[in-house]
MOPAC internal coordinates of N, CA, C and O (Angstrom, degrees):
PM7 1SCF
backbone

  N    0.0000 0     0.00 0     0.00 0    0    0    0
  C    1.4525 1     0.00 0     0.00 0    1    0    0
  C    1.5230 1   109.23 1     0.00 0    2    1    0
  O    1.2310 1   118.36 1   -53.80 1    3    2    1
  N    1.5401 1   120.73 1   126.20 1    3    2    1
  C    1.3116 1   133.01 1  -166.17 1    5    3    2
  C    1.8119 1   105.41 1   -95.42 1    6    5    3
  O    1.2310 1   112.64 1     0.78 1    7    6    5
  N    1.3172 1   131.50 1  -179.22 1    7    6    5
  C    1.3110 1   118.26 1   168.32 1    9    7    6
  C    1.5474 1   112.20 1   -34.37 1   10    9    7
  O    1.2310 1   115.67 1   138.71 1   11   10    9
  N    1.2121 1   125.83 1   -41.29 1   11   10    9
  C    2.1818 1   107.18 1  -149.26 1   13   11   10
  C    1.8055 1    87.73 1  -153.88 1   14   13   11
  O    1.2310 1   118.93 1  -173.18 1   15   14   13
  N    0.9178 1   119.64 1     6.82 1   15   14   13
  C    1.6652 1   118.06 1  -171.78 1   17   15   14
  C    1.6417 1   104.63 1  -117.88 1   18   17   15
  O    1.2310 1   124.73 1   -63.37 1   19   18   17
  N    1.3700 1   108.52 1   116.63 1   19   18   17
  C    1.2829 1   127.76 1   177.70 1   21   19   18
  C    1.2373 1   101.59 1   -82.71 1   22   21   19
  O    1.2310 1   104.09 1   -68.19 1   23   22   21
  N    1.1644 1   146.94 1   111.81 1   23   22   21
  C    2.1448 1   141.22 1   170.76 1   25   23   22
  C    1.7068 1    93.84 1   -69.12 1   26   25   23
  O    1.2310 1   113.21 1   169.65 1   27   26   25
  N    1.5203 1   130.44 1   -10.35 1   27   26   25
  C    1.0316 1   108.50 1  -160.93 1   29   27   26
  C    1.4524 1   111.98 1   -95.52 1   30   29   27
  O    1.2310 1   123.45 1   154.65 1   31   30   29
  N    1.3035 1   110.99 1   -25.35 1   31   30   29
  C    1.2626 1   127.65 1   160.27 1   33   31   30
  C    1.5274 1   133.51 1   -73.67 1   34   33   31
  O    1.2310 1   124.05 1   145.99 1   35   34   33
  N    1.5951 1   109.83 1   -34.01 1   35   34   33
  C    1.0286 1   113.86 1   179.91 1   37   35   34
  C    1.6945 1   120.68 1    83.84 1   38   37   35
  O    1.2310 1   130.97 1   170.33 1   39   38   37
  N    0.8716 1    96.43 1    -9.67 1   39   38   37
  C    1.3757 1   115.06 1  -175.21 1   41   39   38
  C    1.8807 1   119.49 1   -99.09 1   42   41   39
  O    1.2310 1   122.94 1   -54.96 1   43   42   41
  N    1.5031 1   111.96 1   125.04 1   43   42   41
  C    1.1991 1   112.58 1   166.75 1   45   43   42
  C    1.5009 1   130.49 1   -69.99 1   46   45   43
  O    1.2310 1   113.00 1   -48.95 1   47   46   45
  N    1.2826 1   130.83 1   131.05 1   47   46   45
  C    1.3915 1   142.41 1   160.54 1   49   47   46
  C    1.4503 1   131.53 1   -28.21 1   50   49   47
  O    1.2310 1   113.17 1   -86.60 1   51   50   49
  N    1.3603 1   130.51 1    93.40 1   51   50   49
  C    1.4279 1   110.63 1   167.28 1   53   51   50
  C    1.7471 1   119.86 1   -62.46 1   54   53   51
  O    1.2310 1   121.19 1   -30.36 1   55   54   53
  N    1.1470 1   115.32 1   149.64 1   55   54   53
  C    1.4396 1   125.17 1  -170.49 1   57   55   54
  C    1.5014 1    97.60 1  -136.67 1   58   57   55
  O    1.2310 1   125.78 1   -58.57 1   59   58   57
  N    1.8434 1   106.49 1   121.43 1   59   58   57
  C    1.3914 1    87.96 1   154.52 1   61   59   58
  C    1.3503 1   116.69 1   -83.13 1   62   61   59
  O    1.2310 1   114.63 1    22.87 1   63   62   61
  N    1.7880 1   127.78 1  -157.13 1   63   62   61
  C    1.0968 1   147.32 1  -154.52 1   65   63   62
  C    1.4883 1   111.99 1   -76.77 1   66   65   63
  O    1.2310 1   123.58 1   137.77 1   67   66   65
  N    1.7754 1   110.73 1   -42.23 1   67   66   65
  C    1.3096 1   117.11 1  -177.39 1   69   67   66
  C    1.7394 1   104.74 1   -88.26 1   70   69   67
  O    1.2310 1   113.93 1  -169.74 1   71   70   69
  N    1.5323 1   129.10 1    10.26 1   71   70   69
  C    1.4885 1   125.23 1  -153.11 1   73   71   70
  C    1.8985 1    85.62 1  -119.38 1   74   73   71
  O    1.2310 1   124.47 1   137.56 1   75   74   73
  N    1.1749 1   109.03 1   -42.44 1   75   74   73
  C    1.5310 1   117.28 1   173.02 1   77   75   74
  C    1.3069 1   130.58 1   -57.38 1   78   77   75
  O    1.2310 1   132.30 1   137.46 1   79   78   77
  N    1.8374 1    93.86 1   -42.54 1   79   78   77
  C    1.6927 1    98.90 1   171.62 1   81   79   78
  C    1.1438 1   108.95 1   -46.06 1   82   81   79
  O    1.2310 1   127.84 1   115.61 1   83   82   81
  N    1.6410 1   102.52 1   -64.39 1   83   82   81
  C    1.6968 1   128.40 1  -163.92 1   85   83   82
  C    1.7648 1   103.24 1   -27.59 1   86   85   83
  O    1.2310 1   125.54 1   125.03 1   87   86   85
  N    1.2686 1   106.97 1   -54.97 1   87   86   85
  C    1.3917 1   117.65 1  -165.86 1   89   87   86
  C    1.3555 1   113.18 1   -86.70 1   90   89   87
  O    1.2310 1   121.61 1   141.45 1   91   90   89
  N    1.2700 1   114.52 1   -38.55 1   91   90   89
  C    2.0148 1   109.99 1   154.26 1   93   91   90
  C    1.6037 1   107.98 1   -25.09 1   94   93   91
  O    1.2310 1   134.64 1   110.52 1   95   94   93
  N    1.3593 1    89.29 1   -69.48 1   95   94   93
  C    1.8171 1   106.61 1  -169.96 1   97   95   94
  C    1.8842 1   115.48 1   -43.79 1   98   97   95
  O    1.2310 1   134.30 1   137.77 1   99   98   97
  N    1.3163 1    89.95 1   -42.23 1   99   98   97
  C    1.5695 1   100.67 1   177.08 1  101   99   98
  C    1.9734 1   111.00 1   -70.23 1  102  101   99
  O    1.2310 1   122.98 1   147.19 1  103  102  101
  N    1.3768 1   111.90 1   -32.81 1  103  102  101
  C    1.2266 1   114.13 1   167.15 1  105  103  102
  C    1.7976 1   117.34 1   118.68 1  106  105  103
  O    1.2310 1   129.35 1  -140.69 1  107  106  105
  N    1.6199 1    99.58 1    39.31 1  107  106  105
  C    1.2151 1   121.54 1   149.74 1  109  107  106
  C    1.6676 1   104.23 1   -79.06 1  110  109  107
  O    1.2310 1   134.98 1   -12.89 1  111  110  109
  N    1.6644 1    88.63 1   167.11 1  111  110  109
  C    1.6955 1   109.01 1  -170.39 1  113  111  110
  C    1.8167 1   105.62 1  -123.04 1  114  113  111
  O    1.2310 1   135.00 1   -59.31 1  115  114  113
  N    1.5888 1    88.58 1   120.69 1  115  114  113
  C    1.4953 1    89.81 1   179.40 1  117  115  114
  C    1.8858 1   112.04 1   -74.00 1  118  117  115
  O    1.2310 1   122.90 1   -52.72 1  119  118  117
  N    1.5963 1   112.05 1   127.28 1  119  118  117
  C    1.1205 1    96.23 1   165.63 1  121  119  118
  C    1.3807 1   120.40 1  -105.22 1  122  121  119
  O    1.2310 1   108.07 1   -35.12 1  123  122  121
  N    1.5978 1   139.88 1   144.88 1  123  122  121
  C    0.9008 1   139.05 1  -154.41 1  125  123  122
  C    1.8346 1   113.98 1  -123.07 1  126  125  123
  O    1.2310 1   128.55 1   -97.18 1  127  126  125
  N    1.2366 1   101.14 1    82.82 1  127  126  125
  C    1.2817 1    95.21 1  -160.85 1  129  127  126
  C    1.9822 1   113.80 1   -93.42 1  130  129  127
  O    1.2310 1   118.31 1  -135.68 1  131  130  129
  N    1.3917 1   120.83 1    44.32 1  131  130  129
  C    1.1769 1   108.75 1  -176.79 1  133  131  130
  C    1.4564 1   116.27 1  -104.22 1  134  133  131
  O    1.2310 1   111.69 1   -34.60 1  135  134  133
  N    0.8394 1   133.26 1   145.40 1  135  134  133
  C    1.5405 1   122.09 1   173.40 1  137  135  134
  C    1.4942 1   122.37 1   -42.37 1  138  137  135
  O    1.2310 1   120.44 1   -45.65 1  139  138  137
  N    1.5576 1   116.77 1   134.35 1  139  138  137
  C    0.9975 1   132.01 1   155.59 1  141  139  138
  C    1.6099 1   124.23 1     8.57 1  142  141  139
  O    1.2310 1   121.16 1   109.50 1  143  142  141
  N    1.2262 1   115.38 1   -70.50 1  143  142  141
  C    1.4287 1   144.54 1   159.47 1  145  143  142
  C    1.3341 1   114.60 1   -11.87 1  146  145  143
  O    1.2310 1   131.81 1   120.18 1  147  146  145
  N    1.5650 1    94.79 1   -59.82 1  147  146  145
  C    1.7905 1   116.53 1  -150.35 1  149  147  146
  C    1.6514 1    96.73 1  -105.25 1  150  149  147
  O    1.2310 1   114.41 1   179.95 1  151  150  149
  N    1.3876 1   128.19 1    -0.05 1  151  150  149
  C    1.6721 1   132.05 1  -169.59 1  153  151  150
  C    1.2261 1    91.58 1   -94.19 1  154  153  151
  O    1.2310 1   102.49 1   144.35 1  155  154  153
  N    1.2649 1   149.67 1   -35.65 1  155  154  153
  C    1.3105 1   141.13 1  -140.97 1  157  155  154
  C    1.8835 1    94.37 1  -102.90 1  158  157  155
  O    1.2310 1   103.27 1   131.62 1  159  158  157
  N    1.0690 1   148.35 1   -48.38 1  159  158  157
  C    1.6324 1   114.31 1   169.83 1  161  159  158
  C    1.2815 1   116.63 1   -90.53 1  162  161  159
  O    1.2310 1   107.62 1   171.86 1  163  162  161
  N    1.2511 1   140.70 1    -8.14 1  163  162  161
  C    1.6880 1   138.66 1   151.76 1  165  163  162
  C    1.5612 1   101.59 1   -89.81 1  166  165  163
  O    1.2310 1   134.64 1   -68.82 1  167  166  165
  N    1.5808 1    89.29 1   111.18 1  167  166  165
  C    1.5228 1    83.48 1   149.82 1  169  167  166
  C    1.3061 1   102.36 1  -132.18 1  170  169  167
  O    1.2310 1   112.78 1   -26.59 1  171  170  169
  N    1.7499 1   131.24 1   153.41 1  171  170  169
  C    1.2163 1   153.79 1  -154.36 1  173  171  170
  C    1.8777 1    86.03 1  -101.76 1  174  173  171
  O    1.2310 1   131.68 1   -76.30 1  175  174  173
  N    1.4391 1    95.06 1   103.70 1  175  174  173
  C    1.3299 1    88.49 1   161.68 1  177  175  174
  C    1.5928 1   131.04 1  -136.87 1  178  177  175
  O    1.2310 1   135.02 1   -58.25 1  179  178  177
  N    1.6894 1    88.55 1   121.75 1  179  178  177
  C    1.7815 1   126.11 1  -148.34 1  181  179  178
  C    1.8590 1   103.05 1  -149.63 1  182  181  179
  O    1.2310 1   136.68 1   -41.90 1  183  182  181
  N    1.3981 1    85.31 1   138.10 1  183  182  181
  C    1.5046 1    96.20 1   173.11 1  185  183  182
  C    1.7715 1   134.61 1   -15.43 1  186  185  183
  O    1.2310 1   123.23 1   127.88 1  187  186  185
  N    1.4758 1   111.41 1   -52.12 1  187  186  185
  C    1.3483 1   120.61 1   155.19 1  189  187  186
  C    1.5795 1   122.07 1  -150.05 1  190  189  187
  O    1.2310 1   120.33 1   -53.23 1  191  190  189
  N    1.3662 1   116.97 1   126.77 1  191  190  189
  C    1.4954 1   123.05 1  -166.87 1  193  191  190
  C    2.3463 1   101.02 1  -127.95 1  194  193  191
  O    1.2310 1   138.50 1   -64.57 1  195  194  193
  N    1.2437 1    81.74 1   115.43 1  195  194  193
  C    1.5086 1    78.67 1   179.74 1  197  195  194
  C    2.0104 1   103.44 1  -130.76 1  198  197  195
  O    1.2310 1   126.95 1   -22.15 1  199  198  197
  N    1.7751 1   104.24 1   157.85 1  199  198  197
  C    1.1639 1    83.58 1  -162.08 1  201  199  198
  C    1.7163 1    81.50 1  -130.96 1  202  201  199
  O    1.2310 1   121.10 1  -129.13 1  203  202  201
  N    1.3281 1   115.50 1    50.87 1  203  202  201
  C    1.5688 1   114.06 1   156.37 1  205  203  202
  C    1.4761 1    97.76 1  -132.42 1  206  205  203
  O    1.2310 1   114.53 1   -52.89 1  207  206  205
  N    1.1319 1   127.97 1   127.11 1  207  206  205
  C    1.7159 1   120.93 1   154.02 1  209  207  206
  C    1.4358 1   120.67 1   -45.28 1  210  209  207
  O    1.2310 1   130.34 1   150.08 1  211  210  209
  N    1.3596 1    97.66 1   -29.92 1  211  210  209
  C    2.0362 1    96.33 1  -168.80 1  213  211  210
  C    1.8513 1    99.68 1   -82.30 1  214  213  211
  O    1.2310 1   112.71 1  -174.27 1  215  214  213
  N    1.0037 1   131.38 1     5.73 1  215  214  213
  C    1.3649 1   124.83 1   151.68 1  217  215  214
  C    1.7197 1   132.24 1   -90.38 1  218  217  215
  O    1.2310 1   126.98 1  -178.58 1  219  218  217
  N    1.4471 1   104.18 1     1.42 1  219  218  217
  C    1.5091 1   121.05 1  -164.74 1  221  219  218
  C    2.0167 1    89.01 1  -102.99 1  222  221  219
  O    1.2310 1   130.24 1   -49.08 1  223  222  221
  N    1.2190 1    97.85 1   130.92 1  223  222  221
  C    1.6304 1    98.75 1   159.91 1  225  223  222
  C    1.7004 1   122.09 1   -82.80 1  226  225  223
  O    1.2310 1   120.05 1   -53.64 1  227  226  225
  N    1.3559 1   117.51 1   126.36 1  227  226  225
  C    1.0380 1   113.46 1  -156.48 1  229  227  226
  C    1.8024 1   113.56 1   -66.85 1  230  229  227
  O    1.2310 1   124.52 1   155.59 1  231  230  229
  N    0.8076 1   108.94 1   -24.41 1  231  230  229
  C    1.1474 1   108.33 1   163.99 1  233  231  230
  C    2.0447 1   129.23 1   -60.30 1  234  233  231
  O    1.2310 1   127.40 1   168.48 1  235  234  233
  N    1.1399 1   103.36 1   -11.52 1  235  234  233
  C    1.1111 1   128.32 1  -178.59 1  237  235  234
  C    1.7266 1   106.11 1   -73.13 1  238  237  235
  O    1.2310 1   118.70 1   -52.58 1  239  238  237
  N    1.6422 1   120.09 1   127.42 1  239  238  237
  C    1.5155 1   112.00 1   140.46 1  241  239  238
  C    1.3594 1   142.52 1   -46.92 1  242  241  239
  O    1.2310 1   117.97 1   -69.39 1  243  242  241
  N    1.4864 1   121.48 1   110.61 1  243  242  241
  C    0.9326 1   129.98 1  -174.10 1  245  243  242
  C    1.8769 1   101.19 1  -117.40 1  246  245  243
  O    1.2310 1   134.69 1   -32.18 1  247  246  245
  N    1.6204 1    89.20 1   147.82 1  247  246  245
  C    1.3579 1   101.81 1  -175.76 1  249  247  246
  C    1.8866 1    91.10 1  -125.16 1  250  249  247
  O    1.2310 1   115.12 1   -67.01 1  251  250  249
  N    1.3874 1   126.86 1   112.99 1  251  250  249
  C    1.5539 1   126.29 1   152.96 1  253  251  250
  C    1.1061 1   127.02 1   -52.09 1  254  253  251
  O    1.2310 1   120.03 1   -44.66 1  255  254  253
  N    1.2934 1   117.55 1   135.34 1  255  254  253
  C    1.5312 1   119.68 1   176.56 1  257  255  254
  C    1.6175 1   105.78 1  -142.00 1  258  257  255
  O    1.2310 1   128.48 1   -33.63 1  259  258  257
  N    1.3062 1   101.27 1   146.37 1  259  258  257
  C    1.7316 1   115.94 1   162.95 1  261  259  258
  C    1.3762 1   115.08 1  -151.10 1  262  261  259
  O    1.2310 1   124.75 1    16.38 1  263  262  261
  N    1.1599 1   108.49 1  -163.62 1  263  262  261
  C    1.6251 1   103.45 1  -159.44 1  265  263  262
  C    1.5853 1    95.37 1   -81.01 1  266  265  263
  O    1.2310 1   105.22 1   130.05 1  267  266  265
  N    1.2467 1   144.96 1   -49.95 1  267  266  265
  C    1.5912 1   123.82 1  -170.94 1  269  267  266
  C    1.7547 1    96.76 1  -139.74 1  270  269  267
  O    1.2310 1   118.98 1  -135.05 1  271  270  269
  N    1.4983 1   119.55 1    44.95 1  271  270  269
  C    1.4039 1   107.21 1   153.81 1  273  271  270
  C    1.9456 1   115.98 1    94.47 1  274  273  271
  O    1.2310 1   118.56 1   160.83 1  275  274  273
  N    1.5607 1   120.35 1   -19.17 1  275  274  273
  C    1.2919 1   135.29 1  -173.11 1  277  275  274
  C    1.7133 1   103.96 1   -61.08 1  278  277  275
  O    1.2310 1   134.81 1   120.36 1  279  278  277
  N    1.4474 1    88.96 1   -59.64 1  279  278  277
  C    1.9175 1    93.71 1  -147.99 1  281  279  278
  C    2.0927 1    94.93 1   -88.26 1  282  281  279
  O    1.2310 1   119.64 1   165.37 1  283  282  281
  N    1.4314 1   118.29 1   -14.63 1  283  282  281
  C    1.3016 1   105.72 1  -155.12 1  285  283  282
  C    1.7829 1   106.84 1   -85.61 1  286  285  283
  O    1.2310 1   127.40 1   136.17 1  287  286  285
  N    1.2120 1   103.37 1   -43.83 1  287  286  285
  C    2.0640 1    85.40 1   157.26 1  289  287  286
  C    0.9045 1   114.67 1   -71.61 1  290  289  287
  O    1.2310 1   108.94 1  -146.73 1  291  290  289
  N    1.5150 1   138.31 1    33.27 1  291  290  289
  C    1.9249 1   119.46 1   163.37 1  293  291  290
  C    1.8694 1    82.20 1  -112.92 1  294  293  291
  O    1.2310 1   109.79 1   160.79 1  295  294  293
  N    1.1318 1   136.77 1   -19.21 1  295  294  293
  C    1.0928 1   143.66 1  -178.42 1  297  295  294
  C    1.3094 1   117.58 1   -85.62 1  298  297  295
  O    1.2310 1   117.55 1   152.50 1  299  298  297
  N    1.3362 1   122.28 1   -27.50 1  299  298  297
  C    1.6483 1   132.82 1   171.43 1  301  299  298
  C    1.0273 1    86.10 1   -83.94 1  302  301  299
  O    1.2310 1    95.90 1   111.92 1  303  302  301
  N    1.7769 1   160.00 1   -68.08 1  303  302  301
  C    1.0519 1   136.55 1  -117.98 1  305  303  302
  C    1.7914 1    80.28 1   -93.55 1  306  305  303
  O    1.2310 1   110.11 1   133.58 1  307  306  305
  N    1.3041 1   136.17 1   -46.42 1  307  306  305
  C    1.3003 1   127.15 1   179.08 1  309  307  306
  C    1.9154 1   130.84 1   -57.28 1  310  309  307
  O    1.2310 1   137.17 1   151.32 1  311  310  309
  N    1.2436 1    84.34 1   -28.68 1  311  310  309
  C    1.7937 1    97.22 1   155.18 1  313  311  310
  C    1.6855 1   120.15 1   -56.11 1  314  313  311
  O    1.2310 1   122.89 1   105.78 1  315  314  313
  N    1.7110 1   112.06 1   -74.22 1  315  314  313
  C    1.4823 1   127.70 1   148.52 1  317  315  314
  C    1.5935 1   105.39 1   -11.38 1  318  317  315
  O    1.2310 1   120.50 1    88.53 1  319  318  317
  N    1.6542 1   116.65 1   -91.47 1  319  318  317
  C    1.4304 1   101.02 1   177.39 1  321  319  318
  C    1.7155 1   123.64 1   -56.82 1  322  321  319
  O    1.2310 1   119.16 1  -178.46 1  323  322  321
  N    1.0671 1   119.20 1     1.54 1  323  322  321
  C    1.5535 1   106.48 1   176.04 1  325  323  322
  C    1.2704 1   103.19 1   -95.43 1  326  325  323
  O    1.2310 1   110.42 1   169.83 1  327  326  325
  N    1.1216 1   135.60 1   -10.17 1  327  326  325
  C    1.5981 1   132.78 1   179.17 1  329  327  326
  C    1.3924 1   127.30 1   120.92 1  330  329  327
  O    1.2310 1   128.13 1   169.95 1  331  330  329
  N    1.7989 1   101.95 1   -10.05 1  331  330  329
  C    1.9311 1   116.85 1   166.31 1  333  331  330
  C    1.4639 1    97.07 1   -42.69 1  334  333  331
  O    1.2310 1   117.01 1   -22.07 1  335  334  333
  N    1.4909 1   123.29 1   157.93 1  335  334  333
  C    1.1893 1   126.14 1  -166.02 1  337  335  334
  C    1.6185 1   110.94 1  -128.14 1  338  337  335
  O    1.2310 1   121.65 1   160.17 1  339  338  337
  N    1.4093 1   114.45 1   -19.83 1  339  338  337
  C    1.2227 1   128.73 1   179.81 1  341  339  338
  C    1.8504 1   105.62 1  -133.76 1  342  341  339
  O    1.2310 1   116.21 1   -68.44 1  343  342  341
  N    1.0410 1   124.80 1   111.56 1  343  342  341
  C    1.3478 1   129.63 1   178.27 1  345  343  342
  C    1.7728 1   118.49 1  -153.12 1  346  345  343
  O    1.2310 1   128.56 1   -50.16 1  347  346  345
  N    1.7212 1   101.12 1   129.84 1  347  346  345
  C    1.1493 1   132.27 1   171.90 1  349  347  346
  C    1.6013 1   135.76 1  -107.61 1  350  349  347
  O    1.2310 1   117.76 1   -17.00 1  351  350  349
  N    1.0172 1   121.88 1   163.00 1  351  350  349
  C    1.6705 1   100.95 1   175.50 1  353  351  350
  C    1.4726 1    85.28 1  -140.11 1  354  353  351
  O    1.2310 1   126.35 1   -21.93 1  355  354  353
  N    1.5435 1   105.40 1   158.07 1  355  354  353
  C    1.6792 1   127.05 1   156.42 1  357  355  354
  C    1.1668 1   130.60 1   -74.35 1  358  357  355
  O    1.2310 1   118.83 1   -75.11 1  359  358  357
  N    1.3068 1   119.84 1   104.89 1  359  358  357
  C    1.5881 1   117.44 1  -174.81 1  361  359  358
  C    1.0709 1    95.79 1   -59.17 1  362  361  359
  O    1.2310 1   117.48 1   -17.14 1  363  362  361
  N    1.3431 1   122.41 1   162.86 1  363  362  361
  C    1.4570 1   142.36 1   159.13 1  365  363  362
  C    1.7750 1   111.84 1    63.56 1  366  365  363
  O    1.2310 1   125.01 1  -176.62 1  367  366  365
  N    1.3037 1   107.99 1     3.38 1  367  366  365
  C    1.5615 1   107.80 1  -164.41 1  369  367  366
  C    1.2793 1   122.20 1    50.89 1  370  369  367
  O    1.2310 1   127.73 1    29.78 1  371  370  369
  N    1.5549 1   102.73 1  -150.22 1  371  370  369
  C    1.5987 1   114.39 1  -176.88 1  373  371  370
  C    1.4607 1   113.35 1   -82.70 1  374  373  371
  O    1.2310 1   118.63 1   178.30 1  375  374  373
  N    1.8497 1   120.23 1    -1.70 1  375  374  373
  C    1.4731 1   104.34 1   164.52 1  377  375  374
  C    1.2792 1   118.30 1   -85.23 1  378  377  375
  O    1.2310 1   127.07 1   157.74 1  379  378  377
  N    1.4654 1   103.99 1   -22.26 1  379  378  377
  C    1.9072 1   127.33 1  -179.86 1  381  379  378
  C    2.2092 1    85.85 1   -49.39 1  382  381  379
  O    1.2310 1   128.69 1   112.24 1  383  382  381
  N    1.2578 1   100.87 1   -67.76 1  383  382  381
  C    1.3261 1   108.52 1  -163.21 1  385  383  382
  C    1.3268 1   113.36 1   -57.96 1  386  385  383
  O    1.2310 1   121.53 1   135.29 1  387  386  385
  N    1.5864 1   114.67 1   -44.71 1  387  386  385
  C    1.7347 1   119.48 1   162.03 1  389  387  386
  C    1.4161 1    98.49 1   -28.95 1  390  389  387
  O    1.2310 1   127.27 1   101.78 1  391  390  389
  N    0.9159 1   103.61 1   -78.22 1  391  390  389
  C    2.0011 1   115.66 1  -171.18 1  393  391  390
  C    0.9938 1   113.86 1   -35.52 1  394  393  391
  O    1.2310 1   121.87 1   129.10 1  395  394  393
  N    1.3456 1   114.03 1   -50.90 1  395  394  393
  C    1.8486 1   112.98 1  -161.39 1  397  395  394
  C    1.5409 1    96.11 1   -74.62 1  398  397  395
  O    1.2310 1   119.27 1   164.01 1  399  398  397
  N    1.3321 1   118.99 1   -15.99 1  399  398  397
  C    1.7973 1   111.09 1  -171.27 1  401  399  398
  C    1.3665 1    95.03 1    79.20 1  402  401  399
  O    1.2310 1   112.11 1  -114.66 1  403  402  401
  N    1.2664 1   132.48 1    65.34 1  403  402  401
  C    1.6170 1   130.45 1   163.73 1  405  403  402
  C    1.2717 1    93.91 1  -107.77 1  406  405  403
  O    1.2310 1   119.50 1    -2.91 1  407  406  405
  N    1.6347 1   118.56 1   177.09 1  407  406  405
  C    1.4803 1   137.12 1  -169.55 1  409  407  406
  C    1.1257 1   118.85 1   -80.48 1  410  409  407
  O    1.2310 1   122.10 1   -87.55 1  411  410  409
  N    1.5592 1   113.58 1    92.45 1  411  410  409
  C    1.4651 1   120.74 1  -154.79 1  413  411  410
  C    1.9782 1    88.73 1  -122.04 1  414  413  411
  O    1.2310 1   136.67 1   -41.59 1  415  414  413
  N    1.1202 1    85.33 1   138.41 1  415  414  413
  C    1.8273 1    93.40 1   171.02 1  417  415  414
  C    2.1085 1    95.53 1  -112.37 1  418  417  415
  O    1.2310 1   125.79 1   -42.20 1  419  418  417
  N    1.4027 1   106.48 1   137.80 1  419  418  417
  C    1.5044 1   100.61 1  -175.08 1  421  419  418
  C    1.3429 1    91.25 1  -141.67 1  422  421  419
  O    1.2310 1   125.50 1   -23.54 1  423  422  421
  N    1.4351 1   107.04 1   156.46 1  423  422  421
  C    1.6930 1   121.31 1  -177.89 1  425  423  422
  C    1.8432 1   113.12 1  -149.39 1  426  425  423
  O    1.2310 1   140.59 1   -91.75 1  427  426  425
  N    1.6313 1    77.66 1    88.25 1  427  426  425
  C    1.2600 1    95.56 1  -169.40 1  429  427  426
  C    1.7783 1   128.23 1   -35.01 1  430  429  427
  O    1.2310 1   130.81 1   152.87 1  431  430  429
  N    1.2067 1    96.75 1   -27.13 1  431  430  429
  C    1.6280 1   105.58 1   163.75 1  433  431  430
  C    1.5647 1   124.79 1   -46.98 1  434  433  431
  O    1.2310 1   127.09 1   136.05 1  435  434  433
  N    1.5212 1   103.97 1   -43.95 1  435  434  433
  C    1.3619 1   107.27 1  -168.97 1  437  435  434
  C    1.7215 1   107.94 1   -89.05 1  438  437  435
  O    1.2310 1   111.47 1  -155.58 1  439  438  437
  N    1.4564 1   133.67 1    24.42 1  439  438  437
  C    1.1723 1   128.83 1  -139.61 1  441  439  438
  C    1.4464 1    93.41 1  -108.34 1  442  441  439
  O    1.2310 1   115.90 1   -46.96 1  443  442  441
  N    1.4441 1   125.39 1   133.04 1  443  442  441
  C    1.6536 1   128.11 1  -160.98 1  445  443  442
  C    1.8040 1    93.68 1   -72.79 1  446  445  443
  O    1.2310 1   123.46 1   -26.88 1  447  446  445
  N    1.2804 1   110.98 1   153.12 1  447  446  445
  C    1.5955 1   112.60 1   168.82 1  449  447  446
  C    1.6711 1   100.22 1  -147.52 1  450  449  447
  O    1.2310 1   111.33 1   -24.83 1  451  450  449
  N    1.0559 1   133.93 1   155.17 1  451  450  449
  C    1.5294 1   148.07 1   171.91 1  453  451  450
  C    1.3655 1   117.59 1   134.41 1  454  453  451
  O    1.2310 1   128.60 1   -19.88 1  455  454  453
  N    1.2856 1   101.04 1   160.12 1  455  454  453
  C    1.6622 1   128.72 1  -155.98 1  457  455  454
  C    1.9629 1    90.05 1   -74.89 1  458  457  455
  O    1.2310 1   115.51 1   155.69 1  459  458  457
  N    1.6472 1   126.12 1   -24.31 1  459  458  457
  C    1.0343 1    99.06 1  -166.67 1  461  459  458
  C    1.6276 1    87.01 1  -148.74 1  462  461  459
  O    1.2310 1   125.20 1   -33.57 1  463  462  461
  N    1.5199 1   107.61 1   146.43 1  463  462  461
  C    1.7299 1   115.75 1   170.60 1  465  463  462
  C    1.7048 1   106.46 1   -52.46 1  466  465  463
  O    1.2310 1   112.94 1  -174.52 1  467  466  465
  N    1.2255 1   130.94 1     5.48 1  467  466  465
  C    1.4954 1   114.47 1  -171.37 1  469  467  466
  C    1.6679 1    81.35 1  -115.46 1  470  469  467
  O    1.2310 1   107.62 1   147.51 1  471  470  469
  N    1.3365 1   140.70 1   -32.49 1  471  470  469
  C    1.4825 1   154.50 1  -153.49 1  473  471  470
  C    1.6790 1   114.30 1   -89.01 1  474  473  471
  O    1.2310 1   130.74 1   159.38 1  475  474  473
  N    1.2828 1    96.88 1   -20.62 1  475  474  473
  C    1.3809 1   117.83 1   174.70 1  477  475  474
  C    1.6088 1   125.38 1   -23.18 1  478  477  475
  O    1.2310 1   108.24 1   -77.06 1  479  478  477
  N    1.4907 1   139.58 1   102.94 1  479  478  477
  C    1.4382 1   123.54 1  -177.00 1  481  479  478
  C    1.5407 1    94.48 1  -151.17 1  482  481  479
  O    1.2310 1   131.95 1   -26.36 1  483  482  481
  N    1.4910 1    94.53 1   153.64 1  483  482  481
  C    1.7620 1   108.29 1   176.89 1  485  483  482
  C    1.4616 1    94.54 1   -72.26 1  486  485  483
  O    1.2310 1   124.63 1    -6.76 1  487  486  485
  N    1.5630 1   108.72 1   173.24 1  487  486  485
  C    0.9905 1   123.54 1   155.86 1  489  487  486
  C    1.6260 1   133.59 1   -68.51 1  490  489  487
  O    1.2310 1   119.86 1   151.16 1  491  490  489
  N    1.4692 1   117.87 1   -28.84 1  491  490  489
  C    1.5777 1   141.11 1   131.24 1  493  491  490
  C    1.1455 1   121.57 1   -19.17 1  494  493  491
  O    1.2310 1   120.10 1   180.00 1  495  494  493

């Protein structure tokens, strides 16, 4: 048994915002799985944040992240079957974390604005 990963279950951990830091700090690895798009005014800022899996050693703690919590346990549980050994996901994502006031670096330029999720554009 690794920090937050049961092998017996098979199953990844939800974490809220303040449970993830904790374990960043200890020397889990944030993974950052949102598109391109959406990285540039949240950024998660923590000891190490990478947004390919194939640079993480699998043996390594990993904590999932996306923008509000949907896609990152279907992505821990696919880590788990690939052979990651310790895996978590972020509830609520990076707005969960906006909220909680965790260590967010933001650049207001890149910040989405429009009347509709398909309408979506930075200010850039």
């Amino acid at each position: 048994m690794g920090f937050f990963y049961d092998q017996a279950s098979s199953k990844p951990v939800s974490l809220s915002s303040r449970e993830a830091y904790d374990y960043l700090q200890k020397g889990a690895i944030m993974l950052d799985i949102r598109p391109d798009y959406e990285l540039a005014y949240r950024v998660f800022n923590v000891p190490e944040v990478y947004t390919d899996e194939q640079k993480i050693a699998k043996d390594k703690p990993i904590i999932v992240a996306d923008e509000v919590g949907l896609k990152s346990r279907e992505i821990a549980k696919n880590l788990i079957q690939s052979g990651y050994k310790d895996v978590a996901y972020l509830a609520g994502g990076v707005i969960d974390w906006d909220k909680s006031n965790m260590p967010l670096n933001k650049d207001g330029d890149y910040e989405h604005y429009g009347g509709c999720a398909c309408k979506l554009r930075t200010k850039k």
